[in-house]
Kinemage of the C-alpha trace (Angstrom):
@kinemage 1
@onewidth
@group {chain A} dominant
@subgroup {mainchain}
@vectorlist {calphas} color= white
{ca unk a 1} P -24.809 -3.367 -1.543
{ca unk a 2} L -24.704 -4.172 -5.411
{ca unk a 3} L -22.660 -3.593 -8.301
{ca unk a 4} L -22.130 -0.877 -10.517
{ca unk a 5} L -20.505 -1.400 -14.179
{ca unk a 6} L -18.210 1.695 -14.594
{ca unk a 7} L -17.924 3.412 -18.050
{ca unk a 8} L -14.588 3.100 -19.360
{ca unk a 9} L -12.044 6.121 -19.859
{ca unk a 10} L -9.569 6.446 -22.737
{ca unk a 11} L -6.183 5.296 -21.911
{ca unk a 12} L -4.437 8.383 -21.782
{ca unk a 13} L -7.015 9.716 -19.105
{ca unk a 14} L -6.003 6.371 -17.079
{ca unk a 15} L -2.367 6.812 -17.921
{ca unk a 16} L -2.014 10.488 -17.040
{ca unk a 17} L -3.627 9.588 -13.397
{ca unk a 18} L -1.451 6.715 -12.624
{ca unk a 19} L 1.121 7.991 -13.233
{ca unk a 20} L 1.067 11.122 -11.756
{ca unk a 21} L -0.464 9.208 -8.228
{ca unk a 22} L 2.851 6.738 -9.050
{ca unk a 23} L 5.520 9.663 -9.137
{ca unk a 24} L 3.568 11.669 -6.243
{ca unk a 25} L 3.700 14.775 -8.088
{ca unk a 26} L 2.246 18.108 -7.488
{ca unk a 27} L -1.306 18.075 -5.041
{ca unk a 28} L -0.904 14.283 -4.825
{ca unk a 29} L 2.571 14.252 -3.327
{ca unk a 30} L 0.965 16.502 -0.056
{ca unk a 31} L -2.130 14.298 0.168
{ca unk a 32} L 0.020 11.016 0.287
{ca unk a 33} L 2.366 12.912 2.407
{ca unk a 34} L -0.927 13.374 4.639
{ca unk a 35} L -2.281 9.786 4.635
{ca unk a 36} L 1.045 8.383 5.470
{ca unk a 37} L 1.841 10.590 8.116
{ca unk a 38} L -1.829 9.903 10.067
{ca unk a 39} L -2.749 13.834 9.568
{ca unk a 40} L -5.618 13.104 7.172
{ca unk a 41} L -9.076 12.106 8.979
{ca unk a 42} L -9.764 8.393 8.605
{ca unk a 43} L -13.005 9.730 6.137
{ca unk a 44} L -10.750 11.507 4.063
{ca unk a 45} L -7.788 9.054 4.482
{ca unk a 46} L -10.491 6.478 2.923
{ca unk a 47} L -10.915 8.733 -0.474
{ca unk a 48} L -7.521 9.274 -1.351
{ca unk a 49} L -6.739 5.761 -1.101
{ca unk a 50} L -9.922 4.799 -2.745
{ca unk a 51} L -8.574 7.193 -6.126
{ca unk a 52} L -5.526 5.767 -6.165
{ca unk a 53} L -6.868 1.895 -5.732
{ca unk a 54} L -10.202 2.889 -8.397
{ca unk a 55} L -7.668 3.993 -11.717
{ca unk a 56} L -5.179 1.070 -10.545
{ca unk a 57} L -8.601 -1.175 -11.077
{ca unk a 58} L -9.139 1.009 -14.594
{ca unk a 59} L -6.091 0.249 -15.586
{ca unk a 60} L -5.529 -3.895 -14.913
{ca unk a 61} L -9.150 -4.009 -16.244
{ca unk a 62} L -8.319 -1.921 -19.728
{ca unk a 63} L -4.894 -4.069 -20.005
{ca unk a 64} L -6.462 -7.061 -20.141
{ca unk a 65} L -9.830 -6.403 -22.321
{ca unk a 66} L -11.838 -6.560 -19.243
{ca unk a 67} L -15.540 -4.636 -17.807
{ca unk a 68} L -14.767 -3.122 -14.710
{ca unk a 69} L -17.179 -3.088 -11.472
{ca unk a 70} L -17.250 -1.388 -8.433
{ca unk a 71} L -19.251 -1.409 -5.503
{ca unk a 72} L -22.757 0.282 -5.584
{ca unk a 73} L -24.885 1.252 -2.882
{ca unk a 74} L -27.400 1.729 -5.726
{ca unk a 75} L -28.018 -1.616 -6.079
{ca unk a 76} L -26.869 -3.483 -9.314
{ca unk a 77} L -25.350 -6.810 -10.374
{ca unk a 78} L -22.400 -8.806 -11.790
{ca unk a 79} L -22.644 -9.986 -15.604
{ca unk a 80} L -20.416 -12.847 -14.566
{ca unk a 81} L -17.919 -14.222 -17.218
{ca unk a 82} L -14.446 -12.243 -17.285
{ca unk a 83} L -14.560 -9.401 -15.229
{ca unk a 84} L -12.533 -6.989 -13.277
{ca unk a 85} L -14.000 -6.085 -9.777
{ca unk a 86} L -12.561 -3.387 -7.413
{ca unk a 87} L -14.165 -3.651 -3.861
{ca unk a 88} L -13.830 -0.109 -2.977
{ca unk a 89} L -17.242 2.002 -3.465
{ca unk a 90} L -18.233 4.521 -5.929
{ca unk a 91} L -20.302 7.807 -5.082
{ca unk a 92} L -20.419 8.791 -8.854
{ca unk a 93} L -18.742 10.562 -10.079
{ca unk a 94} L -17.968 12.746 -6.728
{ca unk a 95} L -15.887 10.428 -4.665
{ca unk a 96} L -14.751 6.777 -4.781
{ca unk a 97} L -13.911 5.310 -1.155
{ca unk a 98} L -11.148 2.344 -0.520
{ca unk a 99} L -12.008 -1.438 -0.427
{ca unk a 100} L -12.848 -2.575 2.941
{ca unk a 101} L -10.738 -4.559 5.756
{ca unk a 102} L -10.535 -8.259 5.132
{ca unk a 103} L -11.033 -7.849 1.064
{ca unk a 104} L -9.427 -7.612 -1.891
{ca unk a 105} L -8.564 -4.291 -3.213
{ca unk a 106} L -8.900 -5.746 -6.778
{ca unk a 107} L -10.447 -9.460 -7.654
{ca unk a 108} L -9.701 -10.439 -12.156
{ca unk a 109} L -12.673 -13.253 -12.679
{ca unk a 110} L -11.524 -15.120 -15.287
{ca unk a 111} L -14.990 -17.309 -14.766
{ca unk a 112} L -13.949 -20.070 -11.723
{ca unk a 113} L -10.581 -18.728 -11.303
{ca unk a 114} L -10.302 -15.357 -9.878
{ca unk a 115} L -6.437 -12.919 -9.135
{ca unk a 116} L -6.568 -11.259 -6.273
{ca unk a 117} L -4.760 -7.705 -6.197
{ca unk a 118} L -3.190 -5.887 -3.491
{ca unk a 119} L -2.413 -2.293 -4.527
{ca unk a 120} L -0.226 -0.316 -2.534
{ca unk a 121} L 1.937 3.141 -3.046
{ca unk a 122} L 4.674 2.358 -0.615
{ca unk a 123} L 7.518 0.575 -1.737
{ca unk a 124} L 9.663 0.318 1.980
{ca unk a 125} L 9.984 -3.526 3.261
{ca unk a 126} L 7.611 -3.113 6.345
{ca unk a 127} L 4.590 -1.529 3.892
{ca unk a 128} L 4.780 -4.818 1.259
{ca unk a 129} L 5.429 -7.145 3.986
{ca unk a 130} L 1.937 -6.328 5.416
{ca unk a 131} L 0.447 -6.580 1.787
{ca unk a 132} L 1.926 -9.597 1.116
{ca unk a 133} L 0.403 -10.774 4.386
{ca unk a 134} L -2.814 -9.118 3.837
{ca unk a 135} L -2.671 -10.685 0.067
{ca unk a 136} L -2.595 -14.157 1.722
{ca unk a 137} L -4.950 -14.346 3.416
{ca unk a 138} L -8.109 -12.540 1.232
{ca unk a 139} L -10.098 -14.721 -0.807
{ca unk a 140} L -12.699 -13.841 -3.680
{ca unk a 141} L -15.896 -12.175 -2.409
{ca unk a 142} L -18.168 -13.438 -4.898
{ca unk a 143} L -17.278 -16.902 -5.570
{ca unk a 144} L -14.473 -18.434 -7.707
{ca unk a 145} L -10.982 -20.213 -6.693
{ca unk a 146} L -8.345 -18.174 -6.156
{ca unk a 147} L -4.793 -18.203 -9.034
{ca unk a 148} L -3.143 -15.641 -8.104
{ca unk a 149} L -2.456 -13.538 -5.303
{ca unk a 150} L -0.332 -10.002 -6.444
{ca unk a 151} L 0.831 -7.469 -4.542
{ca unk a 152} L 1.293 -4.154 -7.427
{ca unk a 153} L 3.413 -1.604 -6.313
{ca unk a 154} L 5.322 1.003 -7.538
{ca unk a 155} L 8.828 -0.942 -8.370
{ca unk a 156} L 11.416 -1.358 -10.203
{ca unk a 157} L 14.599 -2.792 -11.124
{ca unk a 158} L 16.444 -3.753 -8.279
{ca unk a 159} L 13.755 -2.705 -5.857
{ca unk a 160} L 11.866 -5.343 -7.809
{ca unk a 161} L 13.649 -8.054 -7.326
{ca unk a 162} L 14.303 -7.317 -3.558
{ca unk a 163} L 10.720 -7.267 -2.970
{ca unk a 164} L 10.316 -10.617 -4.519
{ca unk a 165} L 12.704 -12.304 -2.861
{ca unk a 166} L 10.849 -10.345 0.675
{ca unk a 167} L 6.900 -11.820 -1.058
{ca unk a 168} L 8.882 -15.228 -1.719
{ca unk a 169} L 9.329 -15.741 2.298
{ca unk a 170} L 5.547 -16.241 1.652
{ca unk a 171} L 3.924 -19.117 -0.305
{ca unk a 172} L 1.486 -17.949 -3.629
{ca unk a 173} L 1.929 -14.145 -3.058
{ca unk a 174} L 3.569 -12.596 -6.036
{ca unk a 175} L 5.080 -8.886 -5.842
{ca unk a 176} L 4.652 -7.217 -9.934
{ca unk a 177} L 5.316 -3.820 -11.026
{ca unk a 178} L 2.522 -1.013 -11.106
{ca unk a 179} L 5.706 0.588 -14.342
{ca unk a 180} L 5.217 -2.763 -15.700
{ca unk a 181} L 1.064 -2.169 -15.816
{ca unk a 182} L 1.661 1.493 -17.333
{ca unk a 183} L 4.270 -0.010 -20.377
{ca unk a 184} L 1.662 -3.179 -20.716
{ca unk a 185} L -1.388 -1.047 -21.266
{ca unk a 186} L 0.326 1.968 -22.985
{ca unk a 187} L 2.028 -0.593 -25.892
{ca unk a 188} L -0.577 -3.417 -25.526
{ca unk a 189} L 3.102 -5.640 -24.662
{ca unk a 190} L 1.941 -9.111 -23.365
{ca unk a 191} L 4.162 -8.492 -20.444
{ca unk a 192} L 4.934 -4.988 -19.371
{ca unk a 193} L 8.696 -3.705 -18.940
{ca unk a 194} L 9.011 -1.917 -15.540
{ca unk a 195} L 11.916 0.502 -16.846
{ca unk a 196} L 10.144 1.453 -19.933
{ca unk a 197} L 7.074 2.010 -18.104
{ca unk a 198} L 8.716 4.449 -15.475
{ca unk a 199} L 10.312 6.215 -18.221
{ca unk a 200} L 6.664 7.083 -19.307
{ca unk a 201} L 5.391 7.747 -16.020
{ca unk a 202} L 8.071 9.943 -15.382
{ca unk a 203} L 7.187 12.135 -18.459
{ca unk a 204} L 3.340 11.843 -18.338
{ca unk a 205} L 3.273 13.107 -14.404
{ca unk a 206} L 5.863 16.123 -15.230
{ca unk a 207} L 3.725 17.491 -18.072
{ca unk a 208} L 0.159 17.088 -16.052
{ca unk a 209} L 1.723 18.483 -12.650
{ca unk a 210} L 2.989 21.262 -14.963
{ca unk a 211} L -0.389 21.854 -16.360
{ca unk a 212} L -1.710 21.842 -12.523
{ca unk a 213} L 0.698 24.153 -11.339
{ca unk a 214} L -1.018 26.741 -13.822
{ca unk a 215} L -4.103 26.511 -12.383
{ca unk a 216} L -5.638 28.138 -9.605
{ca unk a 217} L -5.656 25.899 -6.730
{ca unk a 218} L -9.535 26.908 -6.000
{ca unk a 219} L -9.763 25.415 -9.847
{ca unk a 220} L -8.208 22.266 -9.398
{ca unk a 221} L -10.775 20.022 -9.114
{ca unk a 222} L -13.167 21.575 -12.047
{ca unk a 223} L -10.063 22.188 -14.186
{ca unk a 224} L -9.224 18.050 -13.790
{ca unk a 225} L -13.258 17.003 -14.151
{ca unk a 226} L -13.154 19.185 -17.215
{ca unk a 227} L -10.546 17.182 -19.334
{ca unk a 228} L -12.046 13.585 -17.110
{ca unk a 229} L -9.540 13.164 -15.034
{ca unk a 230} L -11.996 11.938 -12.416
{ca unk a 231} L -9.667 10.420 -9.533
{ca unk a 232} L -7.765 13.529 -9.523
{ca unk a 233} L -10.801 15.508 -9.265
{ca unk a 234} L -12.169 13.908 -6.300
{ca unk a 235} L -8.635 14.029 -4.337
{ca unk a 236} L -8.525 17.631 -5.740
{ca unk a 237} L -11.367 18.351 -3.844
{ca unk a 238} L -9.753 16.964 -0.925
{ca unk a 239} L -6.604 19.037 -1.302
{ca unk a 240} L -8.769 22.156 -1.372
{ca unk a 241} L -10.896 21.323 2.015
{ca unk a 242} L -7.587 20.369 3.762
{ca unk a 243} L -6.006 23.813 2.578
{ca unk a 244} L -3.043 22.425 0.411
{ca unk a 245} L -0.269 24.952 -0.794
């Protein structure tokens, strides 16, 4: 399997997605529902993680300046330097599938030293402990040492600091805000302010689920391809063969 560099999407695209997969609003709030509750098939499970893990990727990657690659059953290859890699694969521009067991979700190359992401939509103690466990023990996939190792979740506040002091019970793992990634990439901030950033997440997913709620639900998917809101597309289409309301 090889590498495929992924065009990059304005910001508000990226925004709009994230944050709307962040507040679980509208069609994503029932497919989320689904995965966490077992009733989606493991194929389709696969997908809507693999959205929601692709425009986190998007985003770290346009925050910081950075190409972003996925992987490519096309073939393809790695420019090396600074790079953003997300290990999940990409059936252009139909569906994008979650990284595989044992991996990364996300690796930052930042040439010989490499962060390792974990990206995860729960935010209950048992969900981060296990990515803070699986964030221990990954290592980079295509050479480099390892800085960092982040779990990014959707936190804030208080909820922040609890799941710190939870990641701190285990040595190098880091817990950071997914709010803090929406306020860092929307004001180009150094360091992103999880409050602010939920504050804008809040209003960016009420004004696209409104939008969504106009359409058709047969529509969804072209409607969101339409304005390139690609992640939502494919999960759209997902919504529509499992019969959403």
């Amino acid at each position: 399997m090889g590498f495929l560099k992924l065009a990059r999407r304005g910001v508000g695209v990226v925004l709009d997605e994230l944050c709307l997969f962040l507040q679980r609003r509208g069609l994503v709030a029932w497919l989320v529902e689904k995965v966490e509750g077992g009733a989606l098939p493991e194929p389709l499970m696969r997908r809507v993680v693999g959205a929601v893990e692709f425009v986190t990727a998007e985003a770290l990657a346009a925050a910081a300046g950075l190409e972003l690659y996925a992987r490519w059953r096309g073939g393809g290859s790695l420019a090396g330097g600074a790079y953003v890699l997300w290990n999940g694969t990409v059936d252009w521009p139909l569906w994008f599938e979650m990284a595989g067991r044992g991996v990364p979700d996300v690796e930052v190359h930042l040439g010989d030293a490499v962060d390792l992401v974990e990206i995860t939509l729960g935010a209950d103690s048992s969900t981060l402990l296990r990515e803070v466990g699986e964030a221990a023990r990954h290592e980079p996939t295509v050479g480099g040492k390892a800085r960092r190792r982040v779990v990014l979740a959707p936190l804030y506040g208080s909820y922040l600091e609890g799941a710190r002091r939870l990641a701190a019970q285990v040595a190098g793992v880091e817990v950071a805000s997914a709010y803090a990634l929406v306020d860092k990439l929307s004001s180009g901030a150094p360091e992103g302010d999880a409050e602010r950033g939920l504050a804008q997440c809040t209003e960016r997913a009420r004004r696209l689920a409104e939008e969504l709620a106009g359409v058709e639900g047969g529509a969804w998917a072209e409607w969101l391809a339409s304005r390139g809101y690609l992640a939502l597309a494919s999960v759209a289409r997902l919504a529509q063969r499992g019969k959403a309301p």
